[in-house]
C-alpha positions as CSV (number, residue, x, y, z in Angstrom):
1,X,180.1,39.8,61.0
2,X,181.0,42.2,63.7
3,X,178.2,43.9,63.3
4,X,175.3,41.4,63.1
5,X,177.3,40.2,66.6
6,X,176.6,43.8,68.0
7,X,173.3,44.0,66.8
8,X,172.6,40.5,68.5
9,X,173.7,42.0,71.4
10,X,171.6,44.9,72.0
11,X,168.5,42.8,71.1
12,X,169.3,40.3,74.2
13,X,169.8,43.4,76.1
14,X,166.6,45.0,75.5
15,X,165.1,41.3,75.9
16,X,166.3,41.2,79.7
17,X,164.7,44.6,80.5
18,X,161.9,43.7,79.0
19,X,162.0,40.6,81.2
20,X,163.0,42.0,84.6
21,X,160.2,45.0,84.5
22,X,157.7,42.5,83.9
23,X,159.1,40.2,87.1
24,X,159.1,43.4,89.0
25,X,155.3,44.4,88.4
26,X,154.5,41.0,89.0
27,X,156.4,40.7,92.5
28,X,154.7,43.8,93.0
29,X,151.1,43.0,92.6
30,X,151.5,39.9,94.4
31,X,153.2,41.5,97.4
32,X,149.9,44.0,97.7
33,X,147.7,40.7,97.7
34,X,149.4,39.1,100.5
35,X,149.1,42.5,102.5
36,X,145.7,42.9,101.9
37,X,145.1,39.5,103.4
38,X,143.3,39.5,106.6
39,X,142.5,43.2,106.5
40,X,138.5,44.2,107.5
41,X,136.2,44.3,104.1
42,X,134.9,47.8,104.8
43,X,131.2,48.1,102.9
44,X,130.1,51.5,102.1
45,X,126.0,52.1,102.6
46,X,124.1,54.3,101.1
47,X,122.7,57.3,103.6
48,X,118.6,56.3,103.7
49,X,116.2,58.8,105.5
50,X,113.1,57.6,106.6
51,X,110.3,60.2,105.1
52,X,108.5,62.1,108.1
53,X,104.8,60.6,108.6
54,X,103.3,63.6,108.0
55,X,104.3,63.4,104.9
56,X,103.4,59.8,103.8
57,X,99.7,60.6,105.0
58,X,96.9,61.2,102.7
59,X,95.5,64.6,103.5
60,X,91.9,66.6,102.3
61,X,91.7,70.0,103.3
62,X,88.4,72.2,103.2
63,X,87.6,75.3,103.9
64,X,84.3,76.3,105.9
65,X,82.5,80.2,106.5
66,X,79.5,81.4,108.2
67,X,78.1,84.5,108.8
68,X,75.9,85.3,112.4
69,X,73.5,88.5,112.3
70,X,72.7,89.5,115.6
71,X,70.7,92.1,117.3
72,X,73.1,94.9,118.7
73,X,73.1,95.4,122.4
74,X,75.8,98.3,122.8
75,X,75.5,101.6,120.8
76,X,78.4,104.7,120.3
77,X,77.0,108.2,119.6
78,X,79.7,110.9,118.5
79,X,78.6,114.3,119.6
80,X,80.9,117.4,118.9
81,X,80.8,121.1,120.6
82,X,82.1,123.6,118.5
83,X,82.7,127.4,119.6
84,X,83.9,130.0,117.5
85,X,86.0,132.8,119.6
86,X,88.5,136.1,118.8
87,X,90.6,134.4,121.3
88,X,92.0,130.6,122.1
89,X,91.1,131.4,125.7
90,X,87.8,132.7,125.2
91,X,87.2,129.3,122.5
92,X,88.4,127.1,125.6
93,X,86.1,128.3,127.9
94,X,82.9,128.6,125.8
95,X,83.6,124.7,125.2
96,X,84.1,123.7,128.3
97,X,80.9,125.4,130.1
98,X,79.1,124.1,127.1
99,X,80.9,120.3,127.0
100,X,80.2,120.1,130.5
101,X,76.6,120.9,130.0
102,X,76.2,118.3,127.3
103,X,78.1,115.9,129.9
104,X,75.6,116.1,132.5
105,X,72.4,114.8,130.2
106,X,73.6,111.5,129.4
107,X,74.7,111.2,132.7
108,X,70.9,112.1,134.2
109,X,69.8,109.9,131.7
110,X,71.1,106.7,134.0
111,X,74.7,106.7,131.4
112,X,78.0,105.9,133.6
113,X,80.2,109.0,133.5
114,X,82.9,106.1,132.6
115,X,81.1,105.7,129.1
116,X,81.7,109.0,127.7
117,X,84.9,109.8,126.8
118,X,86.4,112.6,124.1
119,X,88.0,111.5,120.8
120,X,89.0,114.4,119.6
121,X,90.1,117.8,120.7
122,X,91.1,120.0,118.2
123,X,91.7,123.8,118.3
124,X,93.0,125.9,115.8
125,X,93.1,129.4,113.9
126,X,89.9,130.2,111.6
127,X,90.6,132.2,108.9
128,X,87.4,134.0,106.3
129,X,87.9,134.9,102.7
130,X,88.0,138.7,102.6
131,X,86.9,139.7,98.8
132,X,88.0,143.3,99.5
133,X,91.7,142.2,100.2
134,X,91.4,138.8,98.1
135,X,92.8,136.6,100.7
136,X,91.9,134.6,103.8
137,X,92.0,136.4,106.9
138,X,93.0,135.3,110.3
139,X,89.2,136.0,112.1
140,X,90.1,133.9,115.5
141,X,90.1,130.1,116.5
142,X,87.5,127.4,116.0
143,X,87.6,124.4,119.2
144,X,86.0,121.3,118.3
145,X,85.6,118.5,120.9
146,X,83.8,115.8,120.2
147,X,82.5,113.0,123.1
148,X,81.7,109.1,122.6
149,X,78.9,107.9,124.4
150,X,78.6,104.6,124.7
151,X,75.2,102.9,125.9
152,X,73.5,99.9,126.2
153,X,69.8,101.2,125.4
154,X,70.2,101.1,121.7
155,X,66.1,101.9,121.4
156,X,66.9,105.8,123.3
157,X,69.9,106.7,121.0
158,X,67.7,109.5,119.6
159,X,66.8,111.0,122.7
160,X,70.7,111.3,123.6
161,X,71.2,112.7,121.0
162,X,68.3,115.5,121.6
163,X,69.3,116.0,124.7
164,X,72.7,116.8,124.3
165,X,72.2,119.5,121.3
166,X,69.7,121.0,123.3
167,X,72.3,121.4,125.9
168,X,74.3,123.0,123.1
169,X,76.0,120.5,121.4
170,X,76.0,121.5,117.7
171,X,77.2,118.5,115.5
172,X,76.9,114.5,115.7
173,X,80.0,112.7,113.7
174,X,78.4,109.2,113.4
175,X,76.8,106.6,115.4
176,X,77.5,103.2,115.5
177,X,75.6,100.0,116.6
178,X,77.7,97.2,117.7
179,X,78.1,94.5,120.6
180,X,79.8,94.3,124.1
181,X,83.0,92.5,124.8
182,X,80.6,89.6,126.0
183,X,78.2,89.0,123.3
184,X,81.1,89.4,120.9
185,X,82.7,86.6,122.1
186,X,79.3,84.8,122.0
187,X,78.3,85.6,118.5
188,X,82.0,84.4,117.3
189,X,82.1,81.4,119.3
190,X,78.5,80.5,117.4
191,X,80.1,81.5,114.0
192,X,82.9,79.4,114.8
193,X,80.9,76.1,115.7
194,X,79.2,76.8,112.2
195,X,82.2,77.9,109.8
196,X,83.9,74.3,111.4
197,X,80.3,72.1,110.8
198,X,79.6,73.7,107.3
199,X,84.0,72.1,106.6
200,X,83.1,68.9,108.1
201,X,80.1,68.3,106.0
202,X,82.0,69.4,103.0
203,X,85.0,67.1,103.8
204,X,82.4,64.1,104.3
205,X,80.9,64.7,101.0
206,X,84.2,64.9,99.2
207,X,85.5,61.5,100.6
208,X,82.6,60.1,99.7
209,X,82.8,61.2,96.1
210,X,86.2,60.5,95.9
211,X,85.6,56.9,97.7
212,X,87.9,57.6,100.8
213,X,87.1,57.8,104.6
214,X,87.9,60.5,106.9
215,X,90.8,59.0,109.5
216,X,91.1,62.3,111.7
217,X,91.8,65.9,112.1
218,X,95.2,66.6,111.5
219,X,94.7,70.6,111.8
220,X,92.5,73.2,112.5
221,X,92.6,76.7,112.8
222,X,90.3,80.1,111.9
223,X,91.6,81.7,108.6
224,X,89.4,85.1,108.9
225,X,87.2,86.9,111.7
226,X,85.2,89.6,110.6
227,X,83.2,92.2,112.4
228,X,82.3,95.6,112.4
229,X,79.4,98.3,114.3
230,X,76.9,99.3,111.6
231,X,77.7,102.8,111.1
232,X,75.5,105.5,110.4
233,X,77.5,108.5,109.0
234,X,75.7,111.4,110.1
235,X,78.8,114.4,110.3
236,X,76.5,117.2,109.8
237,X,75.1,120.1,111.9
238,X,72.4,119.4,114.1
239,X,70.7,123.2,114.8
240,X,67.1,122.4,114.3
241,X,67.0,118.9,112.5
242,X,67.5,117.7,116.1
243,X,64.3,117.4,116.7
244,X,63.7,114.1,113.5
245,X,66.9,112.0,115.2
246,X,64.4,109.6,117.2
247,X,62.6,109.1,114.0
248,X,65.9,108.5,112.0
249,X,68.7,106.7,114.6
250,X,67.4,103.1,114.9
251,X,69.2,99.9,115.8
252,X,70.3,97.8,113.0
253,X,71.6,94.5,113.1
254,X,75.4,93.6,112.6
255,X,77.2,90.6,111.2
256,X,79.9,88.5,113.0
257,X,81.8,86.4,110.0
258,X,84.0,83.4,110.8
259,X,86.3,80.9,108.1
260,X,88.4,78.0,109.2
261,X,90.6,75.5,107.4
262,X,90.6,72.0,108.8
263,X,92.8,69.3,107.3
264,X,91.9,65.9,107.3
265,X,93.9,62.3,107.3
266,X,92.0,60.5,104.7
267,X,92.6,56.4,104.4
């Protein structure tokens, strides 16, 4: 009997913990609602970035090239003198009586003394194969210096060049045909006009393919120049061929290429 009393007891025990926790959370929870009573509702937004309008535009981009070939109106001759000496001194001075000689016929010829110019001066030691000894030898010193004339008569380039060999030049490196800073310019500007007409029409016919119009430009720009003097490459000896240059060195014409890349707002 004891014992069922003890055992009644622990159960009512157990009973009121039970009980109180339960009051406690409950005191608890409402006690947090009251406090959160009149607080600010804070509302939490998501970040939204507006796109750039570049990118929500509808774009075509084409590509256009021409090509201009012109007449050149500016030519380059490359004329060497080269002496052979036992000495550097004595190589130094043959050239220079001889370079100034070949100086002075262009220049009688109507050719600014501005327009010729040396590209290269080069002297060094010349050495021969000796059989007898098996080896090269040192023998003396070669001096080449070689001049760039530049002229507008393109149609006389052969008589410069005759006139300076016979004033003792002895070689001709190349000669070029190109245009002046001017016509350059002029050429490119044409090429330009052309590359951007020939990506026009191509963008028109596209749209219209593809059922679109053309808006507006959005870009434009030149993707690739191209131009280069017509070179002849002579680099040989003149001696007595001299006399066929006029016959050989005439003007030929020269291409001036142009690309651009236009981009356009389609709608």
């Amino acid at each position: 009997m004891e014992e069922g009393n003890k055992c009644c007891m622990s159960h009512g025990i157990v009973t009121v913990l039970l009980v109180g926790l339960l009051m406690a959370a409950f005191l608890f929870a409402f006690r947090s609602l009251v406090a959160d009573v009149g607080r600010p509702i804070v509302e939490v937004n998501p970040v939204i970035q507006a796109a750039s309008p570049d990118s929500s535009r509808n774009t075509l981009s084409v590509s256009g090239s021409s090509q201009v070939t012109v007449n050149p109106d500016e030519a380059y001759v490359y004329i060497s003198v080269i002496t052979n000496a036992s000495t550097a001194k004595v190589a130094q001075d043959d050239n220079r009586k001889t370079t100034n000689a070949v100086i002075a016929e262009p220049v009688q010829q109507g050719i600014a003394a501005d327009d010729i110019e040396t590209t290269t001066y080069n002297l060094q030691k010349r050495y021969d194969w000796v059989d007898k000894e098996g080896k090269s030898v040192e023998t003396g010193y070669v001096l080449t210096h070689t001049l760039k004339v530049t002229t507008g008569d393109v149609e006389d380039v052969g008589t410069i060049v005759d006139a300076a060999v016979g004033a003792g030049a002895n070689g001709v490196e190349q000669v070029e045909f190109g245009l002046t800073k001017v016509s350059e310019k002029k050429v490119r500007d044409q090429a330009l006009l052309n590359a951007t007409m020939v990506a026009r029409d191509k963008a028109e016919r596209m749209a219209q393919a593809a059922g679109v119009k053309l808006v507006k430009v959005i870009s434009v720009y030149e993707s690739n120049y191209y131009y280069t003097p017509y070179e002849y490459n002579v680099r040989s000896n003149m001696g007595d061929y001299a006399t066929a240059a006029p016959s050989l060195i005439t003007p030929q014409k020269v291409d001036v290429s142009s690309s651009v890349q236009v981009v356009y707002e389609i709608g």
